[in-house]
C-alpha positions as CSV (number, residue, x, y, z in Angstrom):
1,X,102.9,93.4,94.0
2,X,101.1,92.8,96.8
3,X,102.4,95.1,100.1
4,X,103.7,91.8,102.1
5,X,105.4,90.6,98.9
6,X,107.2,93.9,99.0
7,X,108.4,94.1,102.3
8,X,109.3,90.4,102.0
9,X,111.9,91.4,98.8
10,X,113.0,94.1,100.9
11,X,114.1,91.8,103.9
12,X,116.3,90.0,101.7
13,X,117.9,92.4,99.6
14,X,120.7,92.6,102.2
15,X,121.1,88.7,102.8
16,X,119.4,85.4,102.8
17,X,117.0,85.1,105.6
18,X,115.0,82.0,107.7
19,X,111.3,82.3,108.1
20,X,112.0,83.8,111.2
21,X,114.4,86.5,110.6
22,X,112.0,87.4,107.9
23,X,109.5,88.3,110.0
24,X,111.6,90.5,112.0
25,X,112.7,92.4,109.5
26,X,109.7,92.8,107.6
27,X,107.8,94.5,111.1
28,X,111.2,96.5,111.4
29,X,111.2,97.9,108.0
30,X,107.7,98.5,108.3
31,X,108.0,100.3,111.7
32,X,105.5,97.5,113.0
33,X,102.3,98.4,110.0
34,X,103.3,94.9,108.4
35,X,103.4,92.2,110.9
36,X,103.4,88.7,108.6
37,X,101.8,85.6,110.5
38,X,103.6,82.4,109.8
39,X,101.1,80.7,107.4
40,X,100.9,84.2,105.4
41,X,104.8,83.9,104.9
42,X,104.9,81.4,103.8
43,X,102.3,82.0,101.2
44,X,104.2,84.7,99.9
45,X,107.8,82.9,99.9
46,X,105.7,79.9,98.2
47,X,104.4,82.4,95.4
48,X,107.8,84.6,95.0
49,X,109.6,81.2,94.8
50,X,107.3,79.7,92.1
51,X,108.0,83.3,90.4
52,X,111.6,82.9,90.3
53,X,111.9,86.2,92.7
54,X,113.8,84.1,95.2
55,X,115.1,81.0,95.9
56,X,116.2,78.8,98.5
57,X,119.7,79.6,99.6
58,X,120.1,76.8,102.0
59,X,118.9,74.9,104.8
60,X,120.2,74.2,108.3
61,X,119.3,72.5,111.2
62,X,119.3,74.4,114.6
63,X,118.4,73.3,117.6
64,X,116.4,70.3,116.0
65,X,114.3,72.6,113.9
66,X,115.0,72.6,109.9
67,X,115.7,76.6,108.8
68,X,115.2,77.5,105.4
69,X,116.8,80.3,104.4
70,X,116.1,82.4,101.4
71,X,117.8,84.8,99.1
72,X,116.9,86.8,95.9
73,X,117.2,86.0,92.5
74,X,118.4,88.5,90.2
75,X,114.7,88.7,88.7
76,X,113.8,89.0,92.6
77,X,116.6,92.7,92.6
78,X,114.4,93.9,89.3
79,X,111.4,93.3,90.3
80,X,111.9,94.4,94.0
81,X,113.8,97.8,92.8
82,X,110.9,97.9,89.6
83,X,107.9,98.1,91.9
84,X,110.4,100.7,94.9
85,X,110.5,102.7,91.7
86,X,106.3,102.9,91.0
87,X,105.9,103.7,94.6
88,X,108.0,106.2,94.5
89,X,106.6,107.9,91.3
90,X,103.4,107.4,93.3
91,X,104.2,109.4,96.4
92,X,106.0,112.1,94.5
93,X,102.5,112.6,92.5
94,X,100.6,112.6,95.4
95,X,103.4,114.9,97.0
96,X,103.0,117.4,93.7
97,X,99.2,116.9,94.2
98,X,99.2,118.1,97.4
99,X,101.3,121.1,96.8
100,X,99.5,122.3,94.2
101,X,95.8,122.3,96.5
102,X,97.7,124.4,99.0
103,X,99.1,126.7,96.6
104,X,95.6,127.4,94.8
105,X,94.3,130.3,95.9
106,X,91.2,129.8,97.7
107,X,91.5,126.0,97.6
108,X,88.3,124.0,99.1
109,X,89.1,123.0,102.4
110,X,87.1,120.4,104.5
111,X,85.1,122.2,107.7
112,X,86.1,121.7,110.7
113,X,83.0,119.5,112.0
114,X,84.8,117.7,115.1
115,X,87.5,114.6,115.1
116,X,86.3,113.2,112.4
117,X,85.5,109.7,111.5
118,X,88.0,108.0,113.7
119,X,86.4,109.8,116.6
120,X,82.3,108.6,115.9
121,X,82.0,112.1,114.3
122,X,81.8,113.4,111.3
């Protein structure tokens, strides 16, 4: 599952959503590292629709403008929770990984050569 796909299940898990709202909600949960354009949006709600991860809900019509608004499927809830799960395991390996290097005595650590490749140096 792709990372947009993700946050995209996320936004709805709570209620249906417009195009719009999804957006918000995706940069929010995301603490602004995932910010969907419009045509990548719907990509993803095209795909997770054809999936039968979500559905449309219902439309309304606001302000002249047609607003689609989405919701999960009960697939959507076991796949969304499925793939929370696998990132989890993920991050606690990495966590136990990590632990482990600072624990070994005399573990390798990088020299200190300057900022690094962010900085030009390295």
């Amino acid at each position: 599952m792709t990372q947009a796909a993700f946050f995209v299940l996320t936004a709805l898990a709570d209620q249906p959503r417009h195009g719009y709202g999804i957006l918000r909600e995706v940069e929010e949960l995301s603490d602004g590292t995932v910010q969907l354009r419009v045509g990548t949006l719907y990509g993803v709600l095209d795909r997770l629709t054809s999936d039968g991860l979500i559905v449309l809900d219902r439309e309304e019509v606001q302000q002249g403008r047609l607003r689609r608004y989405y919701r999960l499927t009960d697939e959507g809830v076991r796949a969304l929770e499925a793939e929370a799960d696998r990132l989890a395991a993920g991050a606690e390996a990495a966590k136990r990984r990590i632990a482990e290097r600072r624990r070994a005595p005399g573990a390798a650590r990088p020299p200190a050569t300057g900022p690094g490749l962010a900085g030009g140096l390295g």
